[in-house]
N, C-alpha and C positions, 0 to 999 in steps of 0.2 A: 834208791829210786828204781821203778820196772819201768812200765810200759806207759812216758805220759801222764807222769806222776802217780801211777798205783801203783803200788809195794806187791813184792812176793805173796803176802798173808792175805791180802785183798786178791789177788787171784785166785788162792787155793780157795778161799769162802765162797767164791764165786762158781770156780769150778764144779765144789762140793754141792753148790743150789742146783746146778743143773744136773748132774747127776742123780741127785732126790728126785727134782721132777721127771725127768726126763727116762732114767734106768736105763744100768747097761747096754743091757742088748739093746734098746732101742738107738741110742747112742753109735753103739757100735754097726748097725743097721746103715745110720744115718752117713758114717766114714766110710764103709764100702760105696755105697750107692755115690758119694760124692767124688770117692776115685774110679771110680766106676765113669763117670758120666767126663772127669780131666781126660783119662784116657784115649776116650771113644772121641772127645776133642781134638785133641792132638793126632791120631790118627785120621781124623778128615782134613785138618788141616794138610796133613803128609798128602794125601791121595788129593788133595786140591794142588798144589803143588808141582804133583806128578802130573796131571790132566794138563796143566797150563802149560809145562814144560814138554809134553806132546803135544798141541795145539802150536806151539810155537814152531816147531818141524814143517806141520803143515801147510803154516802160511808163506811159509818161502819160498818152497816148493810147486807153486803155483800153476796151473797148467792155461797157455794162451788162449784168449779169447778166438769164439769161431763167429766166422765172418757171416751174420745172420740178417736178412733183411728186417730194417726196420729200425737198427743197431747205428748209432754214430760212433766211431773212435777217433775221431780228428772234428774238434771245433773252433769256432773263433767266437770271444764274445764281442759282441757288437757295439757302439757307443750309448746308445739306450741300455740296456745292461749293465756297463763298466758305472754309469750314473746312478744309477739307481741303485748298485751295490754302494759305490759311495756315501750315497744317503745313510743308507745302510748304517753302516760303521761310525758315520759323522756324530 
């Protein structure tokens, strides 16, 4: 038994159709351009990778907020608010 119940001799005939239709080189055409394009995968994959693993330096790194009018950095939420998040999530 091969592949899923088809036999060796059932591939090769299979093989051999598409090769009739299909020729060589266009076949061969067809496997370049296909590792061609895993490649070019895998290497965005790498460089996504690398970008994130930079980005991740930068956020820790963080530089403090400047005291700018207009700007809250200390709040409290009110009872109206605290309710109505509440709700919210209920």
């Amino acid at each position: 038994m091969g592949f899923g119940g088809i036999s060796i001799w059932q591939l090769l005939i299979i093989l051999v159709i598409v090769v009739l239709l299909f020729g060589t080189k266009k076949l061969r055409n067809m496997g370049g351009d296909l590792g061609s394009a895993i490649k070019n995968f895998r290497q965005s994959v790498r460089d996504g990778e690398t970008e994130a693993d930079g980005k991740g330096n930068e956020d820790t790194e963080r530089k403090p907020l400047e005291d700018k009018p207009g700007r809250v950095f200390e709040a409290e939420a009110t009872t109206e608010n605290k309710t109505r998040e509440g709700e919210r999530h209920s």
